[in-house]
NUTORFI-782404 format. One record per residue: residue number from 1; z, x, y of N, C-alpha, C in turn. Coordinates in steps of 0.1 Angstrom, whole numbers. Example, Ala and Ser with C-alpha at 12.3 -4.5 7.8 and 13.67 -1.06 7.14 Angstrom:
<rs>
r num: 1; npz: 78; npx: 132; npy: -57; capz: 78; capx: 123; capy: -45; cpz: 78; cpx: 132; cpy: -33 $
r num: 2; npz: 71; npx: 128; npy: -22; capz: 71; capx: 137; capy: -11; cpz: 79; cpx: 129; cpy: 0 $
</rs>
This chain:
<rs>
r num: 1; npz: 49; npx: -108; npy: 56; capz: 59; capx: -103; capy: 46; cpz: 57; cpx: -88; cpy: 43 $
r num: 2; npz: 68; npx: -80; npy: 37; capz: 66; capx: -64; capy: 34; cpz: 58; cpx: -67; cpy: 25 $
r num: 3; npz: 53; npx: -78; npy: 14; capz: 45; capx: -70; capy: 2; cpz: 29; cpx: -70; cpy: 8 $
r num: 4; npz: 28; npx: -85; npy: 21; capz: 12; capx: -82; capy: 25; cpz: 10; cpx: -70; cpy: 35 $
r num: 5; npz: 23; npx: -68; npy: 38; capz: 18; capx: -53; capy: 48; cpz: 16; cpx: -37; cpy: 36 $
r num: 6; npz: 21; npx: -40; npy: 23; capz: 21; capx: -32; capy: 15; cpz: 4; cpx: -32; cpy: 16 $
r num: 7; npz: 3; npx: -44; npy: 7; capz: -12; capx: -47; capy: 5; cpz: -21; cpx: -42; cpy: 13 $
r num: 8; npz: -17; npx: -44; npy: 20; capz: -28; capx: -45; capy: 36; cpz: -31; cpx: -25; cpy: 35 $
r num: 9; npz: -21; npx: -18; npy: 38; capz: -18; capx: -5; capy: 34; cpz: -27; cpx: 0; cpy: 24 $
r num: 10; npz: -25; npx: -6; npy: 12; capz: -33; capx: -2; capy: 3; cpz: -51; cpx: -5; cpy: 5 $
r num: 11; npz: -50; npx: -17; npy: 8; capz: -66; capx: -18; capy: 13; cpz: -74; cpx: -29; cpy: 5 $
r num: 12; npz: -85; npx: -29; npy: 8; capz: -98; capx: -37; capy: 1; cpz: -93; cpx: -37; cpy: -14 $
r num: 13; npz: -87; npx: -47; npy: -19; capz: -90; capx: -48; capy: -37; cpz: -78; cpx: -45; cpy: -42 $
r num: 14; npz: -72; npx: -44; npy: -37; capz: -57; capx: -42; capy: -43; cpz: -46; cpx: -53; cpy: -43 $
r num: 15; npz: -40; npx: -51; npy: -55; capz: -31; capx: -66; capy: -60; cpz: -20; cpx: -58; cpy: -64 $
r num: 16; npz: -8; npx: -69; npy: -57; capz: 3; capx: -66; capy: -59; cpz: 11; cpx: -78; cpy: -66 $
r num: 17; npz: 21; npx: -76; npy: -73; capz: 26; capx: -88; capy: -80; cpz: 45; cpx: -86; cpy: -78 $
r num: 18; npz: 52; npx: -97; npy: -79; capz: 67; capx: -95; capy: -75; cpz: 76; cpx: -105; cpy: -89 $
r num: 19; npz: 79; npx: -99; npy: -94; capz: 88; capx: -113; capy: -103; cpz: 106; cpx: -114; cpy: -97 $
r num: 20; npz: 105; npx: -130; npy: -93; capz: 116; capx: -134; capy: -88; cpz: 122; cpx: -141; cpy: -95 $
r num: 21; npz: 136; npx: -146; npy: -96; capz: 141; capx: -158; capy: -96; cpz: 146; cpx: -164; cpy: -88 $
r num: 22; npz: 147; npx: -180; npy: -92; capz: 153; capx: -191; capy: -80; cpz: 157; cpx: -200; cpy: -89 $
r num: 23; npz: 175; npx: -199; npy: -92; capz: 180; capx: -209; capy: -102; cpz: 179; cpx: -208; cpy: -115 $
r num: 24; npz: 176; npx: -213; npy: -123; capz: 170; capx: -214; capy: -136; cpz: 156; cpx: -205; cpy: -140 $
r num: 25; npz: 147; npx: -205; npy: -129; capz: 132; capx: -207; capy: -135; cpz: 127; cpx: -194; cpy: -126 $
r num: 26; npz: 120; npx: -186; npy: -133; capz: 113; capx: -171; capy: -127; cpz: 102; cpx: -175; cpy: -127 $
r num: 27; npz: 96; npx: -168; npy: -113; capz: 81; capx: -169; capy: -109; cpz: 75; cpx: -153; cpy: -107 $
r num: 28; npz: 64; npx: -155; npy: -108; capz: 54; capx: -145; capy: -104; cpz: 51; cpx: -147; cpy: -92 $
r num: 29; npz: 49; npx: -142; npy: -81; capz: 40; capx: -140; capy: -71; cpz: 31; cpx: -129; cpy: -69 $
r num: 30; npz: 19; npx: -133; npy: -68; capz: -1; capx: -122; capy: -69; cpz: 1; cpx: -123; cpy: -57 $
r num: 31; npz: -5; npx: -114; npy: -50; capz: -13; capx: -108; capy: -38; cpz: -27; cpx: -100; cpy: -43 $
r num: 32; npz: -33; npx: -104; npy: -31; capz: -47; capx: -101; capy: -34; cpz: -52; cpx: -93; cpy: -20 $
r num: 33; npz: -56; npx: -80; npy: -16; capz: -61; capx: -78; capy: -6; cpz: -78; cpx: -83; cpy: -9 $
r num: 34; npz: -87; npx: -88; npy: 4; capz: -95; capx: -90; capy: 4; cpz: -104; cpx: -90; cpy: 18 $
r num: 35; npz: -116; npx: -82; npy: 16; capz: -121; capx: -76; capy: 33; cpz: -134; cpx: -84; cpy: 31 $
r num: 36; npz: -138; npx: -93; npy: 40; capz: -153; capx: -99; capy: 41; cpz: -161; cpx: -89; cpy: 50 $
r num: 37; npz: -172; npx: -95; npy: 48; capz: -184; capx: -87; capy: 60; cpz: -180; cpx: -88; cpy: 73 $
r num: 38; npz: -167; npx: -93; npy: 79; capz: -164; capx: -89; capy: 92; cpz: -150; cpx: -81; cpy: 93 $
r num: 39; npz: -153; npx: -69; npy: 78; capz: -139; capx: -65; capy: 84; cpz: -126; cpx: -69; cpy: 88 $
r num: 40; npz: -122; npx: -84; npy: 84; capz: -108; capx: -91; capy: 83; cpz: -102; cpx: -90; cpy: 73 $
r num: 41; npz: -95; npx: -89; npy: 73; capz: -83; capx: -87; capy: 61; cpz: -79; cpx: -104; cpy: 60 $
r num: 42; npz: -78; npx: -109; npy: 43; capz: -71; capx: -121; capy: 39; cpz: -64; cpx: -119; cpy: 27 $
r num: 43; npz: -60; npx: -125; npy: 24; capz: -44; capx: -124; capy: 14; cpz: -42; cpx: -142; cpy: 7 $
r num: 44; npz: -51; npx: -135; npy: -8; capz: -51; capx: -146; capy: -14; cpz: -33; cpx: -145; cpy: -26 $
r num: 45; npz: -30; npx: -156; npy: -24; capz: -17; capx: -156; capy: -31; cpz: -18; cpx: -164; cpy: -41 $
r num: 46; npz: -11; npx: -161; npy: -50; capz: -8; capx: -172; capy: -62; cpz: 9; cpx: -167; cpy: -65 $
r num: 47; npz: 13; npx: -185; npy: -67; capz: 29; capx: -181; capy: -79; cpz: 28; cpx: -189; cpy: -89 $
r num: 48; npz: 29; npx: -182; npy: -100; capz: 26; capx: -187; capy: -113; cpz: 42; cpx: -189; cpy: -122 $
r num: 49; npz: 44; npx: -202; npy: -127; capz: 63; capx: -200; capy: -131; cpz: 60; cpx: -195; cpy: -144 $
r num: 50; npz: 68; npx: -185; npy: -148; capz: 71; capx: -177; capy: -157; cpz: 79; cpx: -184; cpy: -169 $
r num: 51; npz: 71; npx: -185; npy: -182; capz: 79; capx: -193; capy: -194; cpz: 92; cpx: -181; cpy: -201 $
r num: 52; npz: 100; npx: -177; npy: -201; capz: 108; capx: -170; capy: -205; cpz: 115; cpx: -171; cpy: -222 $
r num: 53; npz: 113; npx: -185; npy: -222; capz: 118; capx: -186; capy: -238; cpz: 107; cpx: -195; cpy: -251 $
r num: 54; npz: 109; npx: -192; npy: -263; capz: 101; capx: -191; capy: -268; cpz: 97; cpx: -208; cpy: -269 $
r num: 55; npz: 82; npx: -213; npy: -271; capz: 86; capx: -224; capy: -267; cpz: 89; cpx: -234; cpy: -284 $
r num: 56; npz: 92; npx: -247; npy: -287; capz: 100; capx: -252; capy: -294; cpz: 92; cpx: -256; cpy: -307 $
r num: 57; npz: 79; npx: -252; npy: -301; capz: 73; capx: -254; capy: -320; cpz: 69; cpx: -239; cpy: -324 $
r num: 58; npz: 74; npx: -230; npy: -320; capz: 77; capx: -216; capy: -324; cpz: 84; cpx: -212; cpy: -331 $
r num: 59; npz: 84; npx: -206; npy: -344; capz: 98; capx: -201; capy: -353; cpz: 100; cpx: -186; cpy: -347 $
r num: 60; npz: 111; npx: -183; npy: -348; capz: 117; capx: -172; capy: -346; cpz: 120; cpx: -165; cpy: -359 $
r num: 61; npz: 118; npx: -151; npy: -365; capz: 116; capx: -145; capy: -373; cpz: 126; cpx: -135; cpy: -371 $
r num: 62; npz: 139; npx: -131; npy: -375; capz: 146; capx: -118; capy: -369; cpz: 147; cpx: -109; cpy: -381 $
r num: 63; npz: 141; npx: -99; npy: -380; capz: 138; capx: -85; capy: -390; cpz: 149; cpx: -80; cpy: -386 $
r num: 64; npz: 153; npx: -77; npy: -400; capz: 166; capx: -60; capy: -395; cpz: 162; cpx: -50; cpy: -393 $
r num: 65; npz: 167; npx: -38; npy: -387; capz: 158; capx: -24; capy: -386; cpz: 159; cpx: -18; cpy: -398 $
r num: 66; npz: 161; npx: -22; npy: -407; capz: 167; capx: -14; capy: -422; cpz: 152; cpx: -21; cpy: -431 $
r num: 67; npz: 145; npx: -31; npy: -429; capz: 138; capx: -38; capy: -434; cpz: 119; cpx: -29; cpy: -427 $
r num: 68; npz: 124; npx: -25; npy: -417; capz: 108; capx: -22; capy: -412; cpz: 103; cpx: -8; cpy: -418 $
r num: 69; npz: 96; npx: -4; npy: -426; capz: 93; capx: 7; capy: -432; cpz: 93; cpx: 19; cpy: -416 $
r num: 70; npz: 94; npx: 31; npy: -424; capz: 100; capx: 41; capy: -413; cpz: 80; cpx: 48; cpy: -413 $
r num: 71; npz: 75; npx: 53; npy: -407; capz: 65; capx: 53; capy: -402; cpz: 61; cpx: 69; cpy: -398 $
r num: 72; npz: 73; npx: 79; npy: -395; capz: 76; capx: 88; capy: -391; cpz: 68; cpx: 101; cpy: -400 $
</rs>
């Protein structure tokens, strides 16, 4: 894929990350470049699904901008 050839480019230790969606639900995808003692390149991945909304034992608090002291 272009993001492990990114990676790969970049080199030993470098992480790249992509936020997608599919349908309803956004995911993360990690890349990891990684070089062992024989000089091979591996590409450790993770996709993590992304919570977007707040979840249901959370109150939501909405401040006006006329309410927040000015700071300036």
């Amino acid at each position: 894929s272009q993001l492990e050839l990114d990676c790969m480019a970049l080199g030993k230790g470098c992480v790249l990350s992509k936020i997608f969606s599919c349908g309803k639900s956004n995911f993360q995808i990690r890349i990891e470049c990684i070089s062992l003692l024989d000089d091979d390149f591996y590409f450790f991945w993770q996709m993590n699904l992304l919570i977007t909304v707040p979840l249901s034992s959370r109150k939501m608090k909405f401040i006006k901008s006329k309410d927040i002291p000015d700071f300036d």
